[in-house]
N, C-alpha and C positions, 0 to 999 in steps of 0.2 A: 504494500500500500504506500504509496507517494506520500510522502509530509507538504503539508501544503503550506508555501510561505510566506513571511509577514514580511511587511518592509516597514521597518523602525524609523520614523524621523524625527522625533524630542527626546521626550525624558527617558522612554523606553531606553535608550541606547546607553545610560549608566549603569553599567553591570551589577551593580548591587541592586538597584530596583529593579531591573526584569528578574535574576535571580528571587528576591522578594514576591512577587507579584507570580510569577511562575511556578512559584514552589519549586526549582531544581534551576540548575546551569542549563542554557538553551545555546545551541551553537549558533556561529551567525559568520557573515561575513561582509565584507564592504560591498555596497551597491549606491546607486545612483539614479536621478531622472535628470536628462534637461528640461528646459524651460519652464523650470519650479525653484521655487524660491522657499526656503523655511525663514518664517519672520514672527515675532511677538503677535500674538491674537490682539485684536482690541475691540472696545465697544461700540457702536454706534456712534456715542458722543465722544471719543477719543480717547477714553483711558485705556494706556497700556496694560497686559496681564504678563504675568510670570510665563506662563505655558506659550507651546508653541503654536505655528497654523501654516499649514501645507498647502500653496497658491501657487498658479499659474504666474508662469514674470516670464518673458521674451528673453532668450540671453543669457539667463542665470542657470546654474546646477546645483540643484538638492543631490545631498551626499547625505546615509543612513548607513543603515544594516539589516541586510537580511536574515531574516532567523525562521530556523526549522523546530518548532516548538512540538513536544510529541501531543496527544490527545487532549489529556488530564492539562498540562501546560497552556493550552490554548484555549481549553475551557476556563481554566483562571485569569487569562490575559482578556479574554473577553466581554468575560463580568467586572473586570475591574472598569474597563473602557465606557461599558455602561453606567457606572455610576456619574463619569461626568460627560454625558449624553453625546456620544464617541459608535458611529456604526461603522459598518465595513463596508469597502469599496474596489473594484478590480482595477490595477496597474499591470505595467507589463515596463523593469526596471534592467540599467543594465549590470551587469557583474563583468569579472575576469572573464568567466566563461563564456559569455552572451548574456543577450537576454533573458530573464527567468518572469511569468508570469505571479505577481505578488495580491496579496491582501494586504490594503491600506487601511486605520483607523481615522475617520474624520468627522468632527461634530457637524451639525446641520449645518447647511447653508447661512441661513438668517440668523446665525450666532453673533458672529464673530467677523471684525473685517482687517486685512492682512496690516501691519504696520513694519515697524524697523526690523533687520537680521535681527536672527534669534540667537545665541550661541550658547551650546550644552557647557561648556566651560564654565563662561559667566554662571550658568543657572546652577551645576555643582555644587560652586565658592557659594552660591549667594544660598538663595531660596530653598536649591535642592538638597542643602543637605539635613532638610529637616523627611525628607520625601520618604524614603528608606522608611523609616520610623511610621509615618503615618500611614505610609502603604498596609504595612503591616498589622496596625490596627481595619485598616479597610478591608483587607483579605479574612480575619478574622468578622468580621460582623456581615461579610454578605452571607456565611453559613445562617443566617437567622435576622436577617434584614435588607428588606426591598433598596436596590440602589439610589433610589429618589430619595429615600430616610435616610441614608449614608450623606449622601448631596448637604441638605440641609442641613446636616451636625455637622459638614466638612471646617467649617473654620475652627469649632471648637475642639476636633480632634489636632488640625495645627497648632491649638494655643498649649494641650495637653504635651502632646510631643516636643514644643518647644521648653516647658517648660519642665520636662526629664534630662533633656540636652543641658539646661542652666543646670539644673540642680547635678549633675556629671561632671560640669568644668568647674563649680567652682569650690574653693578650699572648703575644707572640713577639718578646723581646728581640735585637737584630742589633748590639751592641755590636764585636762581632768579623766575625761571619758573614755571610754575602752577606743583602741585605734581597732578600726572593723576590717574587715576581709569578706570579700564576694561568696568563699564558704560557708561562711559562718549562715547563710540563711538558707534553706535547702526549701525551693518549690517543688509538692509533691504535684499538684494542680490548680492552674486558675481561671475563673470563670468571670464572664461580665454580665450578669444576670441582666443590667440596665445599661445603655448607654444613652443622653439627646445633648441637651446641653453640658449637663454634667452629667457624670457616670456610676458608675458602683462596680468596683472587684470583690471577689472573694476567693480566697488564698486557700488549701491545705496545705501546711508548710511548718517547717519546727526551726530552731533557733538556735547559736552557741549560748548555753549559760555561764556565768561568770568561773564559773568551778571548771569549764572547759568542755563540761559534755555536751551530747546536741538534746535539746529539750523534747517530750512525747509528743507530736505531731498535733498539732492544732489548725484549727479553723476563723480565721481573722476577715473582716471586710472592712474596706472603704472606702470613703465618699471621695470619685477622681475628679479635681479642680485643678484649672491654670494659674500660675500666678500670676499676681497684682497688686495695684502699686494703692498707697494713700496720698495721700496729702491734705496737709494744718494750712491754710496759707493766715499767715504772720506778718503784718505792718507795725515794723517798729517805733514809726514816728506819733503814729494815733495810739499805739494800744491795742489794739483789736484784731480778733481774729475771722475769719469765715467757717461756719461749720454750713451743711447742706443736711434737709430734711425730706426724707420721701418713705414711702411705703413699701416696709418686708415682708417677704411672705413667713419666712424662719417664725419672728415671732408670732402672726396670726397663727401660723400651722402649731406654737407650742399652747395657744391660748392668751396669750398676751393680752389686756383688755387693749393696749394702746401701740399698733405696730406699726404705726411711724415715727422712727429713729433719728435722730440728733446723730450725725455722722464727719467725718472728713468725706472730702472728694476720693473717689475709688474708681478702678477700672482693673478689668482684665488687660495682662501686657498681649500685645500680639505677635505673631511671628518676626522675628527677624529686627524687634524694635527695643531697643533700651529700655529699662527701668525708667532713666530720667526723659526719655523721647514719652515713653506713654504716661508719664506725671504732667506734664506740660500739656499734652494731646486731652487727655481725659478731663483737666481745669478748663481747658476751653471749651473745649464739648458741653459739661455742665451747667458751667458758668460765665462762658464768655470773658473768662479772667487771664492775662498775661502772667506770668510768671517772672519773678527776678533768681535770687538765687536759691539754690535747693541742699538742704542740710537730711543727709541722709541720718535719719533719728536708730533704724534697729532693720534686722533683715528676721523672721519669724515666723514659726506654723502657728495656726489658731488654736488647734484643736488635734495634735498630733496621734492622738491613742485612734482615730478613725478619718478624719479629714486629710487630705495633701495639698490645701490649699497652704501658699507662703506667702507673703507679706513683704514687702518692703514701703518701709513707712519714713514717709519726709513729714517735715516744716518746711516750707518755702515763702522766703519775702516776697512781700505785693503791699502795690498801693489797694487800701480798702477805703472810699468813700464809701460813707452809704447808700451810695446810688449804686454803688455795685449787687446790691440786693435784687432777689427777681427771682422767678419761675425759669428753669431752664430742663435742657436731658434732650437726646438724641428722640427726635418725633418718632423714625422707623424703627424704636427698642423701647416704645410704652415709655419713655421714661417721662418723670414728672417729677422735678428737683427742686424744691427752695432753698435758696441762699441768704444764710440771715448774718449780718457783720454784726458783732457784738463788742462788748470791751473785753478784757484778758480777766479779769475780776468778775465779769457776769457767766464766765465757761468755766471758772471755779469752784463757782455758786451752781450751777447746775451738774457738776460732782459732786460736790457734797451734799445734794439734795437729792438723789440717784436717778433725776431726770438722765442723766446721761449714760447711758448702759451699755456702748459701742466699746469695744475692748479695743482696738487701732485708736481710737479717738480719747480713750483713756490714758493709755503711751503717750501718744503726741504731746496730749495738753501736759502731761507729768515730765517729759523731757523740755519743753517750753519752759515751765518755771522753773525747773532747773538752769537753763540758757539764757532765759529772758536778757537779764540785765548785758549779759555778752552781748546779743544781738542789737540792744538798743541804743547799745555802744558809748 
């Protein structure tokens, strides 16, 4: 029986993601089209995308690879391809050998319109090295999820992914605490019972205990979150800070008579963006506030025995007139924000009075008065 071949022209072509996405090593070799161009997809009104798009251009040559993927291989390449609304199409591509007739992946017509070269290089360094990672989670959940449901949680599997990447690079001080080792935790199996915005794991899996031995196999879960950032914003010449007020579900869902929260400004970090990029990003968004300097207060998990959300929590100066008060939040995420400028003496008073019951927002204000008088210089 003939393997019948694909011809690769994006992201396909990084060997770790097709091995990924494929489940095994797929052979391939170089091929080509003339009069195709590989360029950045874009929308309608001109934003550029990460991914690639496979166009007719007079002149130019698309350069790929062709791969012979066996059954089971091609059955996963092709549900992957579906999730981001990617069908198949007949080319006839050249090789060393000649000609070889190919199967092409392309999203519809009315998607997508061609823009600048695309280069698998740049998207590696940049974008792609988060792909690997997220593939993987997407190959797991089309076992048990329609690719349109994949689609719609795709940003928040990026922000997931991204932020197992951060929590990988960066230090882990053991000044006190045991220095750990990748054995010390043994996965027997894990499951994702829930995945949409946020997620749910559940682990069986046992542990090094202190004495050295490995602990009787147990069964842990929890709640998978991105990380994200806060921020106090702090004018030192008035006094006063901004906190933002809107409605949680956490407390409605625990009973709360009153779930809307006295808060710092918050957002999920997005792929590929700094701490300090999406502290600055997220203040505008809410609040239409600029930003001056940004005093990183504490890097932190909330709620570490079942939560993986972490935390990086600023102060940042700004001018705070009171005109800067107002109704704000992104229209397409429901949000609905109040911004109240207060004095540094009234956000005191509302800790000691338990109005204030945001734990990021408890930090901030308790490293401010710690700082205050530094900052007000």
């Amino acid at each position: 029986m003939t393997v019948e071949a694909l011809f690769l022209y994006g992201t396909l072509r990084h060997a770790p993601l097709l091995t990924c996405v494929a489940g095994c090593e797929v052979p391939t070799e170089v091929a080509s089209l003339t009069d195709h161009a590989i360029t950045h997809a874009e929308t309608h009104e001109g934003a550029q995308q990460d991914f690639p798009l496979f166009t007719e251009r007079a002149g130019a040559m698309a350069t790929g690879l062709l791969a012979r993927p066996n059954a089971e291989a091609r059955a996963r390449l092709d549900a992957y391809e579906r999730v981001f609304g990617y069908d198949t199409t007949q080319i006839t591509v050249d090789t060393a050998d000649g000609p070889v007739d190919a199967i092409i992946y392309v999203p519809r017509a009315e998607l997508w319109m061609p823009g600048r070269a695309w280069s698998l290089e740049t998207w590696v360094a940049g974008p792609g090295q988060l792909a690997v990672d997220v593939a993987g989670e997407v190959m797991a959940l089309l076992e048990t999820t329609e690719p349109e449901a994949i689609l719609a949680r795709f940003g928040m599997l990026e922000m997931r992914a991204a932020s197992r990447q951060r929590a990988i690079s960066e230090p882990a001080p053991t000044t006190l605490r045991r220095q750990s080792d990748p054995a010390d935790v043994v996965v027997e199996e894990m499951r994702r019972p829930y995945t949409w915005f946020f997620g749910v794991e559940e682990a069986d899996l046992s542990f090094r205990r202190f004495d050295g031995t490995q602990s009787v196999p147990v069964t842990r879960a929890g709640f998978i979150m991105a990380d994200a950032v806060t921020i106090l914003p702090y004018d030192p010449q008035r006094d006063t800070v901004m906190l933002v007020e809107q409605f949680r579900f956490g407390p409605y869902a625990r009973g709360d008579r009153n779930p809307w929260l006295l808060e710092p400004i918050a957002g999920r970090i997005d792929p590929g963006e700094t701490p300090e990029d999406a502290a600055r990003r997220e203040t505008l968004e809410e609040t239409r506030l600029t930003l001056h300097d940004l005093h990183q207060i504490g890097r932190y998990y909330v709620s570490p025995g079942s939560v993986t959300e972490y935390l990086i929590s600023y102060v940042a100066l700004a001018d705070l007139p009171q005109s800067a008060e107002g109704v704000g939040g992104v229209a397409a995420e429901a949000e609905d924000i109040r911004a109240h400028v207060i004095p540094f003496a009234q956000l005191m008073a509302l800790i000691e009075s338990g109005e204030i019951e945001d734990a990021p927002l408890l930090i901030s204000a308790q490293w401010l008065a710690m700082n205050r008088e530094r900052l007000r210089g």
